[in-house]
C-alpha positions in Angstrom: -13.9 -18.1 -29.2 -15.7 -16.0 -27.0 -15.0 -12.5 -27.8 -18.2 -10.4 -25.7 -16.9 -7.6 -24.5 -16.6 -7.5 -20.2 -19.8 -5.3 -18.8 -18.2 -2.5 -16.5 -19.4 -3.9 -13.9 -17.6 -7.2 -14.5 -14.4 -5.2 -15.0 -14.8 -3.4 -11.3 -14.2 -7.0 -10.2 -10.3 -7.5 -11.2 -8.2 -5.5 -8.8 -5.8 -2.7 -10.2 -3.5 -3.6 -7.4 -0.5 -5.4 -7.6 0.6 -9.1 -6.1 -0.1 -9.5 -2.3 3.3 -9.5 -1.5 4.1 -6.5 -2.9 1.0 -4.8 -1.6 2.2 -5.8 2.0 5.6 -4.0 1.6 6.2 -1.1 4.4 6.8 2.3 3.2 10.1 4.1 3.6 9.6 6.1 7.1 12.6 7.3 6.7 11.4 9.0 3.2 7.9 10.3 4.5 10.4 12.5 7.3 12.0 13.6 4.3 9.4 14.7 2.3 7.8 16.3 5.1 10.6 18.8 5.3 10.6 19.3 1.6 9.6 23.3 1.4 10.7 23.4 4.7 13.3 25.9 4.7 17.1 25.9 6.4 16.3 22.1 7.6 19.3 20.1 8.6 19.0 16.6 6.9 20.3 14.1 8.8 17.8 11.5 7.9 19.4 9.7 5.1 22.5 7.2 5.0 24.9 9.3 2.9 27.8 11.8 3.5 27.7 15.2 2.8 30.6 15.2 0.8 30.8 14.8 -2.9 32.4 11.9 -4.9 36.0 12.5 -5.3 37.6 14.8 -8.2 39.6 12.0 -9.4 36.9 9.2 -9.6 34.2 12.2 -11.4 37.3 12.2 -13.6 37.5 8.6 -14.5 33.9 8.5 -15.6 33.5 11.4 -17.4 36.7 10.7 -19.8 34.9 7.1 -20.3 32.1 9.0 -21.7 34.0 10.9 -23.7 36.0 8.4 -25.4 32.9 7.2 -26.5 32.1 4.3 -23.9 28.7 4.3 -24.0 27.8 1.0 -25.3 26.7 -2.5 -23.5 29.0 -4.1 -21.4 29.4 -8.0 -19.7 26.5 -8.7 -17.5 29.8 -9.4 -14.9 31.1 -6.3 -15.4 34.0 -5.0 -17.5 37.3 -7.3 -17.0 39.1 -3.9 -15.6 36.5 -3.2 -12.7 36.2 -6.9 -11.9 39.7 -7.6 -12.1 40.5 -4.4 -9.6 37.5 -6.1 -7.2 38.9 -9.1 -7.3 42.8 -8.1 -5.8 40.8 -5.5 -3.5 39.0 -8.4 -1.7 42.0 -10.3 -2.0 44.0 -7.8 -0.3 41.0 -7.8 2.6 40.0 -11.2 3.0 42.5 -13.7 1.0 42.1 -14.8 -2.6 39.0 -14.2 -3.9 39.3 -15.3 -8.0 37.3 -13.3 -10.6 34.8 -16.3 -11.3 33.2 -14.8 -8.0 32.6 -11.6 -8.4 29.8 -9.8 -10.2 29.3 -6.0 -10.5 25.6 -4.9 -9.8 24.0 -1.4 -10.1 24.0 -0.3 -6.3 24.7 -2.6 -3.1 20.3 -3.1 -3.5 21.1 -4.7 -6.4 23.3 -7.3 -5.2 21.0 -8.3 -2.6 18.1 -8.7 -4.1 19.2 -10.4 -7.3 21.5 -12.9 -4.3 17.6 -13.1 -2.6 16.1 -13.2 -6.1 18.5 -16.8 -6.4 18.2 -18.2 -3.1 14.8 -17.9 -2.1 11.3 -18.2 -3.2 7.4 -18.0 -2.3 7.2 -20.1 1.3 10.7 -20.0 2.2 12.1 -19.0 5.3 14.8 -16.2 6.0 15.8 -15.0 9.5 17.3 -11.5 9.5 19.7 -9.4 12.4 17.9 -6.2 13.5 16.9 -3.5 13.4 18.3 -3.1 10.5 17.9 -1.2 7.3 14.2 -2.5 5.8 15.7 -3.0 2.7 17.2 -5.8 3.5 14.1 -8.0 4.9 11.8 -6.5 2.1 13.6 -7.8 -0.4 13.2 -11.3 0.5 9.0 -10.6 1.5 8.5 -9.0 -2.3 9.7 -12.8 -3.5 7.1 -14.2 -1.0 9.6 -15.8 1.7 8.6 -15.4 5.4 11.2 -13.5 7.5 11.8 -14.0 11.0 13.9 -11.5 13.1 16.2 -11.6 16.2 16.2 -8.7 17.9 20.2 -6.9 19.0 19.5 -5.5 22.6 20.4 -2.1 23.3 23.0 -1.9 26.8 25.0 1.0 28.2 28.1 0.4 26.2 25.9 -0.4 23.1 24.4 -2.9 20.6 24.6 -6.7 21.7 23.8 -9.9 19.8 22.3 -12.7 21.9 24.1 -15.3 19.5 22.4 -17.8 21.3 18.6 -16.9 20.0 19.8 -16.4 16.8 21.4 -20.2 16.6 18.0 -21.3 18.1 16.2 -18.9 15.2 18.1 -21.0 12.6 16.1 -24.2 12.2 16.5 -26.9 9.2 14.2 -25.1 7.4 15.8 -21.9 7.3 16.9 -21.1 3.4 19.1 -18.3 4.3 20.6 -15.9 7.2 20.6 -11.9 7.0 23.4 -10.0 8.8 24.7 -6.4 8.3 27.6 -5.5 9.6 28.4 -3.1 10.6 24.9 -2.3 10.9 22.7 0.1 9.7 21.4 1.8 12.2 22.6 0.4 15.4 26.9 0.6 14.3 26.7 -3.1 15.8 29.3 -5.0 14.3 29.9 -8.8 14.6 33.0 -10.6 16.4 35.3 -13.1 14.9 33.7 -15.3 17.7 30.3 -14.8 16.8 30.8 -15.4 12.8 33.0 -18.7 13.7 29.7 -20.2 15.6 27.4 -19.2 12.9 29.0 -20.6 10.1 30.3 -23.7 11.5 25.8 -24.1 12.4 24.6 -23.3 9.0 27.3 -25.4 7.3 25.9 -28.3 9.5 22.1 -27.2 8.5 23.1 -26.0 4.5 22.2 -22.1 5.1 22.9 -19.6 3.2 24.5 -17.0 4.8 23.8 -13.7 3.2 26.1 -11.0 4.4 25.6 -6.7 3.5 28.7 -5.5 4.5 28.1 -2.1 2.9 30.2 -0.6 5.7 32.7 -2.9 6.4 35.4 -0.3 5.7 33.5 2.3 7.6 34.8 0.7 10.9 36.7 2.6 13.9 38.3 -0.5 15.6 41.0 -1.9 12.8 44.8 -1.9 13.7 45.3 1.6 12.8 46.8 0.4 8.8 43.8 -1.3 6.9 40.4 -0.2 8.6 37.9 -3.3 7.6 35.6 -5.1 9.9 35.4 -9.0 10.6 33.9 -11.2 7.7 32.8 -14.4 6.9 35.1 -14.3 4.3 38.0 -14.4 6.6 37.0 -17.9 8.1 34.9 -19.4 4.9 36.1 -22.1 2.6 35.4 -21.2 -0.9 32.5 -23.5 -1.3 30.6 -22.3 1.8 26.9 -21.1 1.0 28.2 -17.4 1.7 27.5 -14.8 -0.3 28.8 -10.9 0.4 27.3 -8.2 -1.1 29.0 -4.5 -1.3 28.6 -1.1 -2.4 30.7 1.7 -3.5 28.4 4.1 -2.4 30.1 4.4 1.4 33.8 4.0 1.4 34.1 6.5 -1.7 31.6 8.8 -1.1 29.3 7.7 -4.4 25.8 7.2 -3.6 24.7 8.4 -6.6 26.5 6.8 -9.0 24.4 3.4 -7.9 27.4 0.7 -8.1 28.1 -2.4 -6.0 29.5 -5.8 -6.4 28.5 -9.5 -4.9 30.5 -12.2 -4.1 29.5 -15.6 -4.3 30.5 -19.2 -5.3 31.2 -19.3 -8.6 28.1 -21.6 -9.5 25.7 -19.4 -8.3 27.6 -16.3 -9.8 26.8 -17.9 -13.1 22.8 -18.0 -12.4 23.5 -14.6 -10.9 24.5 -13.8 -14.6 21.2 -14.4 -15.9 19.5 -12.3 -13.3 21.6 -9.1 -14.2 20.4 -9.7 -17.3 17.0 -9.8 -16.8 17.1 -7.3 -14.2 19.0 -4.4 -15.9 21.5 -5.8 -18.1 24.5 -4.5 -17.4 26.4 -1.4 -15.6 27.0 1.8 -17.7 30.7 1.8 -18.8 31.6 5.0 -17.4 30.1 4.1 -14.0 32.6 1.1 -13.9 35.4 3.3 -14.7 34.7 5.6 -11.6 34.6 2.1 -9.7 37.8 1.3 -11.0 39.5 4.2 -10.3 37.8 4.7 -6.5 39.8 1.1 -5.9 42.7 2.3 -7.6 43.0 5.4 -5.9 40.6 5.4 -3.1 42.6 4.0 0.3 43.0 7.8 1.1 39.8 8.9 0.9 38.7 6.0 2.8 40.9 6.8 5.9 40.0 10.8 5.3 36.3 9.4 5.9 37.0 7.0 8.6 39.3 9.6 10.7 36.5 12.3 10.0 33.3 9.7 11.1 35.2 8.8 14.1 35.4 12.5 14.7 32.4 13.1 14.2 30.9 9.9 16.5 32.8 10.9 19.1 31.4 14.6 19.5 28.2 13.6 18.8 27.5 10.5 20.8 29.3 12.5 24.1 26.5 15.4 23.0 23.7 13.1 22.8 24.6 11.4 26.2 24.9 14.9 28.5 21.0 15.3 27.5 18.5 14.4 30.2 16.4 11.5 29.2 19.2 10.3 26.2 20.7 6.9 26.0 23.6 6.7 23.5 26.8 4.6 23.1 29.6 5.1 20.6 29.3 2.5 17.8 32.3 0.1 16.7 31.3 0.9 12.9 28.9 2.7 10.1 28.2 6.3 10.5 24.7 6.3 12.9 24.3 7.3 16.3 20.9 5.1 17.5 20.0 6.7 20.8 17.2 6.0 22.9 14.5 9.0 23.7 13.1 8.4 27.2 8.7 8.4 26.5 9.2 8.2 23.0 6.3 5.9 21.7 5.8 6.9 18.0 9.1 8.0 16.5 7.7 9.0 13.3 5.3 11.5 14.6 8.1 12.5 16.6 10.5 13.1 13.9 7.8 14.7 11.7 7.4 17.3 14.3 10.8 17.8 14.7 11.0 18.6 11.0 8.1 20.8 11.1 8.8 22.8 14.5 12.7 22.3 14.9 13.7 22.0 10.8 15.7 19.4 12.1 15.8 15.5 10.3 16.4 12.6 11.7 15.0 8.9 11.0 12.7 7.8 13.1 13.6 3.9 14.5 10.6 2.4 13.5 11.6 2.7 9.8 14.3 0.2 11.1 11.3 -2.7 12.3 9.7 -2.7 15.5 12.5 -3.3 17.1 13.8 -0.1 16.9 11.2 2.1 18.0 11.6 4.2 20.6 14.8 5.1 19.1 15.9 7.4 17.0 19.3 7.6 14.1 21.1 10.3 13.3 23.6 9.9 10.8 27.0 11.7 11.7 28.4 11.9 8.1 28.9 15.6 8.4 30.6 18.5 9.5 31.0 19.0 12.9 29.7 22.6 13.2 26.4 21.1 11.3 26.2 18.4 13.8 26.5 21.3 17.1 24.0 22.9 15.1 22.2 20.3 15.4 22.1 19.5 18.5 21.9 23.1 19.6 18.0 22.7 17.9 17.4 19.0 19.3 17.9 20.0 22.9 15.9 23.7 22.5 12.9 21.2 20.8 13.1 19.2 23.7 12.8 22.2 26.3 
């Protein structure tokens, strides 16, 4: 064996980098507006997907009295029976049966999808995504080494439209799976019965796997006024349809930080799922499931408290936005973003680091949302309404 020792100037040859793919990932815009205004004082954050009210008393509860009783230990890479069961007649409740055997708990809606891409697709592969939508989701699929291709929503007067006709064109034979949030992040766009009914019946035909985030399906403004949840596949989907839904708990109950979601998925692939979680992070802390458990249990009021208050909140700002010269904006059928059009805007990150820096005011810039979204700009309307004139009171003196 050849055991010479490598010359320094052999060892300046191997790159310090890591894999191609990973190297190629875009940076969060979102984040570098962010950490512009760290140090920045009195700045109004509005930059950042989460509300600006804290978890629940009574789901804090549930998790801290699982830590003390001493539940601190490793748990089923599924989740613990309790939290999966509770999942399980929640989606039930929603959708129609959906049994145990296809539902796995994951640490954080990101988790879900990526360990769902982390099964589905691999180095070559082909994915067409929705958007704009939240980079996130088409990352994930481009760190495995799949190719993404996107079709576009078009922004009209009385909002976000899907041209359901490229998109079925977009999905070709070779097409391993299909990306849709909805309601989406950061457009509000959310897709019709109609619209889901074509999609699947086309990539049943074509075997596609139809990936669905519907992180916000509760955070919706047009339900019948009892049960607030937007249209799903899993409405319309046999049980052995190549659908899989991932969800978070970090919207509808107010717990971004806690970093908990579920998937569901046929029960086949929930069991190669298994060995993901594994090898991914294990398992979910215990006390974090209890919180899950009792936001399900309890949570229905806190989820119309935050749907009444978003729809508020929409409603003042999008009417705000649209009084201002140069502003295109549209009330959104779900999610908790106004995406408004700026009339000459060209770089939307420069633009919303400056209005950091000159107006302490922070929004996300559309570009952080693909191509496709710049010119635009997302503010997220999870907040109190005299934050939000505040707001606007320094948007429209930045603007002149």
């Amino acid at each position: 064996m050849d055991t010479r020792t490598v010359l320094p100037a052999q060892r300046a040859e191997f790159s310090l980098n890591a894999r191609p793919e990973v190297v190629a990932l875009r940076n969060s815009k979102i984040r570098e507006v962010a950490n512009a205004g760290i140090g920045v004082p009195d700045v109004l954050p509005f930059w950042f997907g989460e509300p600006d009210e804290v978890t629940p008393e009574f789901i804090c509860r549930a998790g801290i009295e699982s830590i003390a009783r001493g539940e601190t230990f490793y748990s089923h890479n599924f989740g613990i029976p309790e939290l999966r069961g509770a999942i399980s007649a929640y989606m039930s409740r929603l959708h129609g049966h959906i049994a145990e055997d296809r539902v796995a708990v994951t640490g954080s809606g990101m988790s879900a999808l990526m360990h769902t891409m982390q099964a589905l697709v691999g180095h070559g592969d082909r994915v067409v995504a929705v958007t704009p939508v939240w980079p996130n989701l088409v990352e994930g699929p481009r760190i495995l080494g799949a190719q993404v291709t996107t079709v576009a929503l078009q922004f009209e007067p009385e909002g976000w439209k899907l041209d359901l006709e490229r998109l079925i064109e977009a999905l070709t034979p070779d097409t391993k799976a299909l990306l849709v949030n909805s309601p989406n992040n950061p457009t509000g766009w959310t897709m019709g019965r109609a619209e889901q009914q074509v999609l699947l019946e086309h990539c049943r035909r074509l075997g596609i796997w139809i990936v669905a985030d519907d992180a916000y399906e509760r955070i919706y403004f047009e339900g019948d006024g009892t049960t607030q949840v937007a249209p799903s596949f899993l409405d319309i989907a046999h049980p052995d349809d190549r659908l899989v839904n991932a969800y978070t708990f970090s919207k509808s109950w107010l717990m971004t930080g806690w970093r908990l979601g579920w998937l569901a998925a046929p029960p086949p692939l929930i069991e190669d799922i298994g060995k993901l979680i594994e090898y991914n992070f294990s398992c979910v802390p215990v006390f974090v499931q209890r919180a899950g458990a009792a936001a399900i249990a309890g949570g229905e009021g806190t989820i119309a408290h935050t749907v009444a208050r978003y729809r508020k909140a929409r409603d003042y700002l999008v009417a705000e936005l649209s009084r201002l010269p140069g502003i295109e904006a549209a009330a959104t059928p779900g999610a908790m973003y106004a995406f408004f059009k700026v009339e000459g805007m060209t770089d939307s990150l420069s633009y919303c680091t400056k209005l950091v820096k000159e107006a302490r005011l922070g929004l996300a810039p559309g570009v952080a949302f693909g191509p496709e979204g710049e010119g635009f700009l997302r503010w997220c309307f999870a907040a109190s309404e005299e934050n939000l004139a505040e707001g606007i009171r320094r948007f429209k003196k930045f603007r002149g």
